[in-house]
Backbone as a printed PyTorch tensor [residue, N CA C, xyz], in Angstrom:
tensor([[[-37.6890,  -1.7360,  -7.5460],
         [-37.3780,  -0.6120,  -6.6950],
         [-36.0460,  -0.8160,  -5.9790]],

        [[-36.0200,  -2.0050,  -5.3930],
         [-34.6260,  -2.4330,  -4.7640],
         [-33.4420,  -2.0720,  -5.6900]],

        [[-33.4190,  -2.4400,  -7.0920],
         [-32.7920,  -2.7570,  -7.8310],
         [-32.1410,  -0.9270,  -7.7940]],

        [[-32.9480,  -0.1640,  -7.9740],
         [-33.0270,   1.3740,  -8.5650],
         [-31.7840,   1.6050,  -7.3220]],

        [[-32.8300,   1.5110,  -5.9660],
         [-31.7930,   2.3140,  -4.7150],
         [-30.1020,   0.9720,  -4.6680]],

        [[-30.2010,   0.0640,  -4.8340],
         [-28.6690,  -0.1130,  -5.1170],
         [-28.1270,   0.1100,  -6.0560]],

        [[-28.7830,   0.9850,  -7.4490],
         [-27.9610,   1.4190,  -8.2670],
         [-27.1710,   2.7060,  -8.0110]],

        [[-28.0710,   3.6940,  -7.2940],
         [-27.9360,   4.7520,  -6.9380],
         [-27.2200,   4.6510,  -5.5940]],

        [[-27.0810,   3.8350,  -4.6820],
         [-25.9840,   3.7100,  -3.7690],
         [-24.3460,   3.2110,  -4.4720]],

        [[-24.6620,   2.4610,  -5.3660],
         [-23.2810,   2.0090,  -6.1110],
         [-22.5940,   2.7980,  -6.7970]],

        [[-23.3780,   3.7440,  -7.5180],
         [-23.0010,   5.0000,  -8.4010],
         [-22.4300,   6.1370,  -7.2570]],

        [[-23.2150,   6.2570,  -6.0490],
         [-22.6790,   7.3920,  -5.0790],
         [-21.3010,   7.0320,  -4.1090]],

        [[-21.6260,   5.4410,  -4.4780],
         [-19.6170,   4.8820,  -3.8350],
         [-18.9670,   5.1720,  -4.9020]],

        [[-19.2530,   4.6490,  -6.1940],
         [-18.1740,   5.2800,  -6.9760],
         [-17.4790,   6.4000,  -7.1280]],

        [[-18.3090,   7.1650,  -6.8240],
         [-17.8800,   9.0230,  -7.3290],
         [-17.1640,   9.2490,  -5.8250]],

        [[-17.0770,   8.4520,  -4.9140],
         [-16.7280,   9.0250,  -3.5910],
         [-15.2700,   7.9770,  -3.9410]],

        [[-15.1310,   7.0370,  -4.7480],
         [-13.8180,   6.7890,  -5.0740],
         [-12.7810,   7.5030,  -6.3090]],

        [[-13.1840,   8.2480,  -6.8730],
         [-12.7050,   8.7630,  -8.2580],
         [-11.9900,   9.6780,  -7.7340]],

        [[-11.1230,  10.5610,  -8.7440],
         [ -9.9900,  11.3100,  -8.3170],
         [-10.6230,  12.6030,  -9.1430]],

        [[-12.0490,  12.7590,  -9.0490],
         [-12.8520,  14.2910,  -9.7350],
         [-12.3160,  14.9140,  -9.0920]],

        [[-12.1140,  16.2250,  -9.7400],
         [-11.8180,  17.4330,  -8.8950],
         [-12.8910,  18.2930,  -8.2660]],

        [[-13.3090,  18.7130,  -7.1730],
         [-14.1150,  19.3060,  -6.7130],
         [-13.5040,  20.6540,  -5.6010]],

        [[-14.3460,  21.6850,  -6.1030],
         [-14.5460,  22.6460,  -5.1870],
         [-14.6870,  22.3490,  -3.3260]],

        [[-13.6970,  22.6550,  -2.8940],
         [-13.5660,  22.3920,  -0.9090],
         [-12.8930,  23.2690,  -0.4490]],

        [[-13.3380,  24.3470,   0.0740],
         [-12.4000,  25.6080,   0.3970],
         [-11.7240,  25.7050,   1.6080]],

        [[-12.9180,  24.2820,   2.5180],
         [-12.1240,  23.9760,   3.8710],
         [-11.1210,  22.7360,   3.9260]],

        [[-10.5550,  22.2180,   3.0140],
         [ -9.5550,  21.3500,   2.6040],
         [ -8.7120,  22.4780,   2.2430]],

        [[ -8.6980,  23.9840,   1.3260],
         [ -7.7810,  24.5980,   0.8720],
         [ -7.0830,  25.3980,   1.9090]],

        [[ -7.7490,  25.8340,   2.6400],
         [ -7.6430,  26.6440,   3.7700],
         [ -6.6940,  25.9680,   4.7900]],

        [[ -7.0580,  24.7840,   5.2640],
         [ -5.8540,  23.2170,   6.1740],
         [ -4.8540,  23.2620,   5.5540]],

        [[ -4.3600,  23.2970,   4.1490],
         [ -2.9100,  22.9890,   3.4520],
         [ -2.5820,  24.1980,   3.3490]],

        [[ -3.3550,  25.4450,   3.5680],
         [ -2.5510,  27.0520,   3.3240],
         [ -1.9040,  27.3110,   2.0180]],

        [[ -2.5250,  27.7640,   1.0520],
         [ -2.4330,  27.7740,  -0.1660],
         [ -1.1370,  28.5490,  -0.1890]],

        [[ -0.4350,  28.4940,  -1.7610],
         [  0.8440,  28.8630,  -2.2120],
         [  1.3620,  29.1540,  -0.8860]],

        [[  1.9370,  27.5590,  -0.2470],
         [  3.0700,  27.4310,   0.9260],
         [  3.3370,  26.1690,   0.7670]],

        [[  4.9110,  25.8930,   0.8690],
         [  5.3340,  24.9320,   0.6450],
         [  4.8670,  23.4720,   1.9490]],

        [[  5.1280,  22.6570,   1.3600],
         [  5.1870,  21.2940,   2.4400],
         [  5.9770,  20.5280,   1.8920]],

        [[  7.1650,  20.4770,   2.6280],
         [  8.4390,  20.0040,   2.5630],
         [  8.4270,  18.6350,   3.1170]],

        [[  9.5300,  17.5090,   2.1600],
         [  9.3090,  16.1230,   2.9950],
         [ 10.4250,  15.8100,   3.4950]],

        [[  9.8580,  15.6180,   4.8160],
         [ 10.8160,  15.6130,   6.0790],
         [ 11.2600,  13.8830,   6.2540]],

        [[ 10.2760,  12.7360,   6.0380],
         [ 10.7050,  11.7340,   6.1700],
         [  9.3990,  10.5950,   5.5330]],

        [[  9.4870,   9.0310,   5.5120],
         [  8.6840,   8.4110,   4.8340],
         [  8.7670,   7.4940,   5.7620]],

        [[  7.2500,   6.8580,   5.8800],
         [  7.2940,   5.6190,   7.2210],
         [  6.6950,   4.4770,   6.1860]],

        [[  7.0510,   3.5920,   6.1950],
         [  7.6480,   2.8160,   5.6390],
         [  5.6020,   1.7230,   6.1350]],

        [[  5.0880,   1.6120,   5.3840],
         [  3.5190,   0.9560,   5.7510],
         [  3.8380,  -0.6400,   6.0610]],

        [[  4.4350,  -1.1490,   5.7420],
         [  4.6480,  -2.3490,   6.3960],
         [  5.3820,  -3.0320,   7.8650]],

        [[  6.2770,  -1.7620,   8.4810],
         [  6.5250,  -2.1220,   9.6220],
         [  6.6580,  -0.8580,  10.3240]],

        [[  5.9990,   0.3550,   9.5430],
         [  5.9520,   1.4980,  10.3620],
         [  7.2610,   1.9330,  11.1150]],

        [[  8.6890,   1.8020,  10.2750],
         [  9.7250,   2.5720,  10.3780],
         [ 10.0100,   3.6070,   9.3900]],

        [[ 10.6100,   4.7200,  10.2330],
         [ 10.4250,   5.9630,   9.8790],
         [ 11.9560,   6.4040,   8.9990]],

        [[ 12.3630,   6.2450,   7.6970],
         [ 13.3180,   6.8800,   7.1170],
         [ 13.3370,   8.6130,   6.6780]],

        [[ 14.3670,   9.1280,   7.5480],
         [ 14.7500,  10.4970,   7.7930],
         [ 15.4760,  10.8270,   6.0540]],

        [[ 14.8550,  11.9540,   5.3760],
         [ 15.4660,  12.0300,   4.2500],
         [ 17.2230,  12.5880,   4.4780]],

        [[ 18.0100,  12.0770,   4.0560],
         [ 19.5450,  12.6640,   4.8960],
         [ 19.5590,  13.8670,   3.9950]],

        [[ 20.7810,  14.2270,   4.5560],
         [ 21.2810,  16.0460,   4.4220],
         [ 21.7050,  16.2910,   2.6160]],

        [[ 21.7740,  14.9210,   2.5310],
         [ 22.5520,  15.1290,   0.7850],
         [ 21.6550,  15.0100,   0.1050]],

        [[ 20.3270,  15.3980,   0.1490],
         [ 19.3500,  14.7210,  -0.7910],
         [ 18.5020,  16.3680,  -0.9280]],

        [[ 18.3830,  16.6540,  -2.0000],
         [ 18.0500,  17.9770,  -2.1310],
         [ 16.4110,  18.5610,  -1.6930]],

        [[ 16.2090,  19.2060,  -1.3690],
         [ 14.9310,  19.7280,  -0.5980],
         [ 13.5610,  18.8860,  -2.2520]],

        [[ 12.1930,  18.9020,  -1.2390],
         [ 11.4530,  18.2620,  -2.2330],
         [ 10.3570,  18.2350,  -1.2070]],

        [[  9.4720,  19.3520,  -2.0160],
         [  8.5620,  19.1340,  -1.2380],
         [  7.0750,  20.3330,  -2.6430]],

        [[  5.9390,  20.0590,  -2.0110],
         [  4.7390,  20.0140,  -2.3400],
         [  4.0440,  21.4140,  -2.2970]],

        [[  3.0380,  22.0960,  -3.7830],
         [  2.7090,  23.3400,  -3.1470],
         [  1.0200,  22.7700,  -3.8660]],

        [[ -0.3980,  23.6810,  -2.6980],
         [ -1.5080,  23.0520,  -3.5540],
         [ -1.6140,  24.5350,  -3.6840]],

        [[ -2.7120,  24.3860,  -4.9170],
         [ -3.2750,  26.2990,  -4.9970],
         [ -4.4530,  25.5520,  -5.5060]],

        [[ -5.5470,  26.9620,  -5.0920],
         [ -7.1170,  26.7450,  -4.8160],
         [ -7.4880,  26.4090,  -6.4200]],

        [[ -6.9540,  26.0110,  -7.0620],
         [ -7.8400,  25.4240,  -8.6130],
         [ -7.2640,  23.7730,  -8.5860]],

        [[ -7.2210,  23.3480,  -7.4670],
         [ -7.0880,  21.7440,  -7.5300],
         [ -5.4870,  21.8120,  -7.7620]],

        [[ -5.2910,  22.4670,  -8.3340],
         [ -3.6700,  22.4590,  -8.9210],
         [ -2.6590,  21.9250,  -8.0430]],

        [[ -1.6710,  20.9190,  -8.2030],
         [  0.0610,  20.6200,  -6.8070],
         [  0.6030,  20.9090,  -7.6250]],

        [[  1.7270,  21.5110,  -7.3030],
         [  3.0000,  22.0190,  -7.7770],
         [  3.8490,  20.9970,  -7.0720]],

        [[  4.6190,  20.4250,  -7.9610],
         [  5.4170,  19.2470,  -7.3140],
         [  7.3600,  19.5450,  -7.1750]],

        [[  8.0520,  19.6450,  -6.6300],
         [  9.9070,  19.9780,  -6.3560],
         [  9.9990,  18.9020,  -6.2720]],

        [[ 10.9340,  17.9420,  -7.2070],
         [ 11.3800,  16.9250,  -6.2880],
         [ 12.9780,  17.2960,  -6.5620]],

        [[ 13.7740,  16.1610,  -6.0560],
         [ 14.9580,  16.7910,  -6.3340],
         [ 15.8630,  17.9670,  -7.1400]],

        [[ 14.9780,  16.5890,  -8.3410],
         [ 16.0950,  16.8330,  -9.8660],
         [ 14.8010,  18.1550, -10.6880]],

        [[ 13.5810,  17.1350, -10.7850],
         [ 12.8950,  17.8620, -11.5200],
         [ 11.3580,  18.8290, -10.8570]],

        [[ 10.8010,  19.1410, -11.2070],
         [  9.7000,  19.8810, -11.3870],
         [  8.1640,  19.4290, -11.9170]],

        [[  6.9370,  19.5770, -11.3270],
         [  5.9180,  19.1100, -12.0200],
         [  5.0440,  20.0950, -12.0330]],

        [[  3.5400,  19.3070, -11.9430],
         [  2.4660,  19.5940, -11.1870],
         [  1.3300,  18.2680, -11.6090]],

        [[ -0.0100,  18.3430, -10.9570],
         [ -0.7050,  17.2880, -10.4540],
         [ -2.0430,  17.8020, -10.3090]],

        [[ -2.8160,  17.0100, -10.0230],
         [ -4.0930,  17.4520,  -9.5690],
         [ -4.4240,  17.0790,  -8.4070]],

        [[ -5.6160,  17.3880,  -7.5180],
         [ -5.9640,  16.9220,  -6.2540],
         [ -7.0920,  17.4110,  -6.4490]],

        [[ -7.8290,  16.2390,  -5.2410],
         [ -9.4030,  16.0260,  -4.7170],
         [ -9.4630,  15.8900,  -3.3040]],

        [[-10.5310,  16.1730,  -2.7270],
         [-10.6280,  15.7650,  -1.2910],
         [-11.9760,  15.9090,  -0.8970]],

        [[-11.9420,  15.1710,   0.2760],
         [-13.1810,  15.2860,   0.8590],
         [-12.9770,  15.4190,   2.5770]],

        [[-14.2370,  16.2140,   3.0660],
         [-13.8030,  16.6130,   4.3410],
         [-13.5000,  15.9580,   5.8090]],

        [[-13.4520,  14.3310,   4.9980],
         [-13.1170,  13.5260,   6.5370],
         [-11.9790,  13.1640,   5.7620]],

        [[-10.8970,  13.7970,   5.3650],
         [ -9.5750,  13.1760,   4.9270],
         [ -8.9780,  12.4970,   3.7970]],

        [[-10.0030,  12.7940,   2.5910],
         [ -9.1940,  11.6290,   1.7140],
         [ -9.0280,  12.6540,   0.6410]],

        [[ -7.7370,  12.2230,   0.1830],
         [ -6.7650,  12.8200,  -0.5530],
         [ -6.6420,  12.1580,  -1.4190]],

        [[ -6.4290,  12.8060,  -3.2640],
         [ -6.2120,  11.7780,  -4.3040],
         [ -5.1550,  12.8440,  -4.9050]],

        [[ -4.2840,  12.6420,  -5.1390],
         [ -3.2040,  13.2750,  -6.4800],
         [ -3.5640,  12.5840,  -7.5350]],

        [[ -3.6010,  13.2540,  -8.3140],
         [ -3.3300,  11.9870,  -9.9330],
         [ -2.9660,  13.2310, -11.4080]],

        [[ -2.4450,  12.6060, -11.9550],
         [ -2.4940,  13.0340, -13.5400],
         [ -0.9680,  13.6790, -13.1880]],

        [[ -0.6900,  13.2020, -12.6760],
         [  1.4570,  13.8940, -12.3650],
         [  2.3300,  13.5690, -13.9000]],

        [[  2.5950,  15.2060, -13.9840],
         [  3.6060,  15.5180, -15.2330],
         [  4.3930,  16.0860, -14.7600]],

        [[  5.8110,  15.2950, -15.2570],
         [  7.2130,  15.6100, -14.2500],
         [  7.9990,  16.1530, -15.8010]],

        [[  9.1870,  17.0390, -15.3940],
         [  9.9920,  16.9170, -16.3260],
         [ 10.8760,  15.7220, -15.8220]],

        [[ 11.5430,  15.3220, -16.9110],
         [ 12.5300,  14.0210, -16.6720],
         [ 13.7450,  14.0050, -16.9970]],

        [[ 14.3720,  15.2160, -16.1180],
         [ 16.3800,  15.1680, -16.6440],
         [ 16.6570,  13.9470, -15.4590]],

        [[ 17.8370,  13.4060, -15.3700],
         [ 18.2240,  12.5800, -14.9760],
         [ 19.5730,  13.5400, -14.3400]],

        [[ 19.5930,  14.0640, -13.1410],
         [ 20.9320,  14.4680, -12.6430],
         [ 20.8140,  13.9620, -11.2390]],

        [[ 21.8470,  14.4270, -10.2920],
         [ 21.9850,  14.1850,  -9.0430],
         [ 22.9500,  12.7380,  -9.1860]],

        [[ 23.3970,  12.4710,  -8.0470],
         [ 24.0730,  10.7800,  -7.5820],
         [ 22.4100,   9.6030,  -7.7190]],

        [[ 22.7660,   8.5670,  -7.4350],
         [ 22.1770,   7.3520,  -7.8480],
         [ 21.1010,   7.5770,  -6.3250]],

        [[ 21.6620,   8.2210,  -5.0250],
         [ 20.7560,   8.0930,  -4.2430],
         [ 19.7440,   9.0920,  -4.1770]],

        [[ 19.6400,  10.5570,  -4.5930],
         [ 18.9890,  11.3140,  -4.6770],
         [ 18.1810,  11.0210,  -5.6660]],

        [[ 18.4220,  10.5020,  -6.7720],
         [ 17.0600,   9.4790,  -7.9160],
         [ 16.6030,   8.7570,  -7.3600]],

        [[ 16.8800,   7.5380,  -6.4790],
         [ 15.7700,   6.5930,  -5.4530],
         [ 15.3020,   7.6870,  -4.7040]],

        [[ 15.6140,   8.4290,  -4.0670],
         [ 14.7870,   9.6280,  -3.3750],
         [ 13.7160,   9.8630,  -4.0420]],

        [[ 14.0610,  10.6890,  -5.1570],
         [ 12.8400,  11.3890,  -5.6760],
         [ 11.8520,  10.4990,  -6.4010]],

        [[ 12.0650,   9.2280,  -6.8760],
         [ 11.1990,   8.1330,  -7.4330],
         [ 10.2410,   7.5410,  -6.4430]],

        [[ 10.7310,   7.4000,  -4.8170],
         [  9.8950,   7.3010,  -4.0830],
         [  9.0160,   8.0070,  -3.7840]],

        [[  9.2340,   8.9910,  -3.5410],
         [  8.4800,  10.7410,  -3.8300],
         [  7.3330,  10.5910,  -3.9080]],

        [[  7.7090,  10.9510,  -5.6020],
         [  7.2570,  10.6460,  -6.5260],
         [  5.8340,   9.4620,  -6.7190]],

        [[  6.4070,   8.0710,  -6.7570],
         [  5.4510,   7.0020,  -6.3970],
         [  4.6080,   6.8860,  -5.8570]],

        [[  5.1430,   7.4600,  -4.3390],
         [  3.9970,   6.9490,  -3.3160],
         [  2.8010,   8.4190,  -3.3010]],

        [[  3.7950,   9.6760,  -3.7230],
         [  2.7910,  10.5880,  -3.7570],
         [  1.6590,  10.5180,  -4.5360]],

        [[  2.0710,   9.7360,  -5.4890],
         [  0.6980,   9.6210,  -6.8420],
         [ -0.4050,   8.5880,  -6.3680]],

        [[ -0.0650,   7.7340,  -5.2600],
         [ -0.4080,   7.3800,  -4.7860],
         [ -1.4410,   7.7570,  -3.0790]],

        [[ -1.5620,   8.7590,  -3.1490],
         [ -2.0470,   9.3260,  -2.0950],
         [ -3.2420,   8.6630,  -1.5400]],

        [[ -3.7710,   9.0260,  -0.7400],
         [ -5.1410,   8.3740,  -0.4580],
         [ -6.0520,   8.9800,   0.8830]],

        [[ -5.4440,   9.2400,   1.8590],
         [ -5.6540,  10.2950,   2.8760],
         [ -4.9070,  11.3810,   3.6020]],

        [[ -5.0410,  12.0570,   4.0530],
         [ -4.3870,  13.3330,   4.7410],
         [ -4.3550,  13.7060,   6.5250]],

        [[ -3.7730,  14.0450,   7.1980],
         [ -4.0900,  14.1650,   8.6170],
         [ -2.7100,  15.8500,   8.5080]],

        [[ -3.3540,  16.2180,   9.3140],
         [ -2.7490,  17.9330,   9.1700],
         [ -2.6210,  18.0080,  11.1240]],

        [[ -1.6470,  18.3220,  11.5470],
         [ -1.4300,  18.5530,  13.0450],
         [  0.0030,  19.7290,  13.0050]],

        [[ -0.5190,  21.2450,  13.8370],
         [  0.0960,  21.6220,  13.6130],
         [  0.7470,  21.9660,  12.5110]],

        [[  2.2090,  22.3020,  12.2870],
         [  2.7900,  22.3870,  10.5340],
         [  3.2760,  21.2140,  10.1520]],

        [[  2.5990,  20.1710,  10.4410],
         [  3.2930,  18.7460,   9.9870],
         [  1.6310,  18.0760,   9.3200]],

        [[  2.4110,  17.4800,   7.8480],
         [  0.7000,  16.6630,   7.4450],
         [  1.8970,  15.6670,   6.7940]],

        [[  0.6180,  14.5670,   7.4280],
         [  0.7390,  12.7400,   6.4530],
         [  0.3550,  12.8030,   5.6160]],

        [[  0.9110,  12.3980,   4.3080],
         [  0.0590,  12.0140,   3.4850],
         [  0.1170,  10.3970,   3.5040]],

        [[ -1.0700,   9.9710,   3.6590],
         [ -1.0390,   8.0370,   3.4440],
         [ -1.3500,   8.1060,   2.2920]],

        [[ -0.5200,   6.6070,   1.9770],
         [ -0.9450,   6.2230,   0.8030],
         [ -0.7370,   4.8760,   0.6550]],

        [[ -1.4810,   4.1180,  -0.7100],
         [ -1.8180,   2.5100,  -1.0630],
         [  0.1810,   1.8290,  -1.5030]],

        [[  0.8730,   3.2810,  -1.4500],
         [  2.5380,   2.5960,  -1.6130],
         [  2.6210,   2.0010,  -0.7810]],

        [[  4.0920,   1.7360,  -0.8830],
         [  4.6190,   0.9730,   0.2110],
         [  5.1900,   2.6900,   1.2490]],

        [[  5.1220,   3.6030,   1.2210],
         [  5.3690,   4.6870,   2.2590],
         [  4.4290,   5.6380,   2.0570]],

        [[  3.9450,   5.9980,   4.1590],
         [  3.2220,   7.1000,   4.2480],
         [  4.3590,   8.4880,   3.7700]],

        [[  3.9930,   9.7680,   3.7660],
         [  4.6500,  10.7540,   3.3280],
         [  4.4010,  11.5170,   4.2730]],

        [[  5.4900,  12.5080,   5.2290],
         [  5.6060,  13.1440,   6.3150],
         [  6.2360,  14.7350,   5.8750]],

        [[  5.3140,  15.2770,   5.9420],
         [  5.6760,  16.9350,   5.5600],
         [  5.5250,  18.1680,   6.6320]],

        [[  6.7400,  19.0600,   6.0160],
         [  6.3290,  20.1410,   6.8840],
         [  6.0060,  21.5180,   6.7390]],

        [[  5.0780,  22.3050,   7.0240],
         [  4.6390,  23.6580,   6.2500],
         [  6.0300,  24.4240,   6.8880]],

        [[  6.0350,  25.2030,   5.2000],
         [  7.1350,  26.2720,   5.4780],
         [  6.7540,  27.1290,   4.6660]],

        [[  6.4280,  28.5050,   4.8490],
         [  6.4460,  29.6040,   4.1370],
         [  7.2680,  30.3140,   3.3830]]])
């Protein structure tokens, strides 16, 4: 019997770690569907300094719509992604298909590769006002801002 209920507790942590997509209309409703969230800056998880994206680095930012779907801007290119959540905050992106031209200067490509990285990397969410974190297992949280 023991054996049964820690199978069935181990199986119900798992699925609460996976990146399934599930139906949450009060997760869709917090990010305000087809509206952008623009990234304003990246704090850096190891000493919690905050890099400001500068003026030369082309806008890049995030759209979700209610079928799980992200629409991804980063600099150069264009995607989209999937997302999951659950209602105390945790956030998963995964399955990111980018196109891959290679333009811009050498610093707007480290831009968008960080992006990029740490976004696929997601892991929780905090929404205040028009500003949301995304944390994540990168080495940078992700700092956005709603814009219509």
């Amino acid at each position: 019997m023991k054996s049964i209920i820690f199978l069935i507790a181990f199986c119900c942590i798992g699925l609460n770690y996976s990146c399934e997509k599930e139906d949450n209309n009060d997760f869709l409703l917090d990010l305000t569907i087809e509206n952008n969230w623009i990234l304003e800056s990246l704090e850096n998880n190891s000493n919690s300094d905050i890099l400001i994206i500068p003026d030369n680095i082309k806008e890049m930012y995030i759209e979700f719509t209610d079928s799980s779907l992200v629409w991804i801007y980063s600099s150069c290119n264009s995607g989209k992604g999937y997302y999951s959540n659950s209602n105390n905050g945790d956030l998963c992106i995964d399955s990111i298909l980018m196109t891959e031209m290679q333009c811009g200067p050498v610093e707007e490509i480290d831009w968008e590769s960080i992006f990029l990285d740490n976004l696929n990397k997601s892991e929780k969410y905090n929404i205040l006002g028009d500003k949301i974190k995304i944390h994540t297992t990168g080495d940078y949280n992700l700092n956005l801002c709603f814009k219509k």
